[in-house]
C-alpha positions, 0 to 999 in steps of 0.5 A: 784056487783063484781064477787068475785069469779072468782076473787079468782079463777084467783088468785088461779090459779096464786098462783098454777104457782109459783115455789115455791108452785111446790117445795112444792108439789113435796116435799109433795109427795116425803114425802108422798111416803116415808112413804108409802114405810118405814112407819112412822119412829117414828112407832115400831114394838112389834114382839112376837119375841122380846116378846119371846126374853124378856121372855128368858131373864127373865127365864135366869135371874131369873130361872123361866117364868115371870108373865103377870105383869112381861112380860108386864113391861119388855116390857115397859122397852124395849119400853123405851129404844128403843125410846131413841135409836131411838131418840139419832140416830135421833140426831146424838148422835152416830156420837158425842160421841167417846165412842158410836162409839168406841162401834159400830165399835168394834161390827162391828169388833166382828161380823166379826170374828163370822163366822171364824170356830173354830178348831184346828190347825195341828202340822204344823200349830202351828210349823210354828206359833211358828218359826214365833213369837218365841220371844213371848214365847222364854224366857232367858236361866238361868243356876242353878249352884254351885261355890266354889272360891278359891281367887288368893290372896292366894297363896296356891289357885292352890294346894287347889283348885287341891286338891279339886277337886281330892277329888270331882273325888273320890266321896267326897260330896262336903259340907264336904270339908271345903269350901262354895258352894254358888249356883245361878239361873241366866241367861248368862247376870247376870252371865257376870255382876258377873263373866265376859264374859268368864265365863260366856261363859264357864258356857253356854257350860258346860256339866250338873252335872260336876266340871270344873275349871274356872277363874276370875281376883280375883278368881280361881273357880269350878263351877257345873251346875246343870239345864238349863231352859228357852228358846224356849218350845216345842210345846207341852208344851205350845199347848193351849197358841199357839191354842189360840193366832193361832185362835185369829191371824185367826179372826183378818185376818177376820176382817181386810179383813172386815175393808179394804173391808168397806173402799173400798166403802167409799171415804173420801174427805178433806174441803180446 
């Protein structure tokens, strides 16, 4: 009779030989290490941290503790979505949808700028904020002003216009002199298109509250500037806009020290 078994064992013993059973053995250990080490991946741990966490949630959202009921199916609901997490990382879902990265990379960003401390700024501080990015608060000059014209097509516009003004410097208010005052807020770029360059330049020099006598191609003019606004604030007067955009500025430097220490540990390398 033949010796089955020492027949099985020889091609037992030749079967071990073969590579490919080594590969596959040393892949069963490596496998088997990794679990031992990391666990199983698909195992989730139910901490009485997150049980804590889910309660907190609940007394925030509904103004008292939850039930047992309640707090167990709170927790169904969060085991639910933790396996479909888990599941669309283990599909590479984050890596497809832009949305889903978008998403990550700006908590990555968030995160970074937590540990800037609040404070607030010295005057120095926010002085040099706002010598630095003035055209972000700098507004035009507009000139709040009063005209009374006097038309060159007149020939008695010279004599009325003297008159007028001899009147105005003995006290007389100006609405009971016969003539239309038409006023205007303006800046010096609407005030160049209506009245010319020169004007217009005049009007930005003048001296607050006093007639002066001015001239266009058609008109002879007295025109009164009454206020001034625009330009540049005071720190002062705008010193909670600049502490905001002062601290928003000092996270962004956080975060691009965060970002550019990120990439420094990356290489990225083009496919031909």
């Amino acid at each position: 009779m033949p010796d089955i078994s020492g027949n099985t064992m020889g091609s037992f013993a030749r079967l071990l030989r073969e590579p490919v059973i080594h590969f596959l053995f040393i892949g069963a250990l490596l496998f088997l290490g990794h679990r031992l080490v990391a666990g199983d991946p698909r195992e989730i741990v139910v901490s009485t941290g997150l049980k804590a966490d889910l309660e907190r949630q609940f007394r925030d959202n509904m103004g008292r503790a939850p039930t047992a009921a309640e707090l167990a199916e709170a927790l169904d609901g969060w085991k639910r979505d933790e396996v479909l997490y888990r599941e669309a990382l283990r599909e590479g879902l984050d890596r497809q949808d832009a949305t889903v990265r978008v998403a990550l990379a700006e908590k990555l960003r968030t995160r970074a700028a937590q540990p800037v401390a609040a404070r607030e700024p010295t005057d120095a501080e926010l002085d040099a904020w706002l010598a630095s990015h003035r055209s972000k608060y700098e507004t035009p000059l507009r000139y709040d002003f009063e005209v009374v014209t006097f038309p060159r097509s007149d020939p008695a516009a010279e004599e009325q216009r003297s008159t007028y003004r001899r009147a105005l410097a003995d006290g007389a208010d100006p609405r009971t002199l016969g003539r239309p005052i038409v006023g205007g807020n303006l800046t010096r770029d609407s005030l160049a298109d209506k009245f010319g360059p020169a004007v217009s330049e005049s009007i930005g020099s003048s001296a607050l509250a006093t007639w002066q006598p001015l001239e266009t191609q058609d008109s002879l003019l007295l025109v009164r500037v009454n206020q001034v606004s625009g330009g540049l604030p005071s720190r002062e007067a705008i010193r909670a806009i600049l502490t905001t955009d002062w601290a928003a500025a000092r996270k962004k430097e956080a975060v691009d020290e965060f970002v550019k220490s990120l990439l420094a540990q990356y290489r990225f390398k083009e496919n031909p």
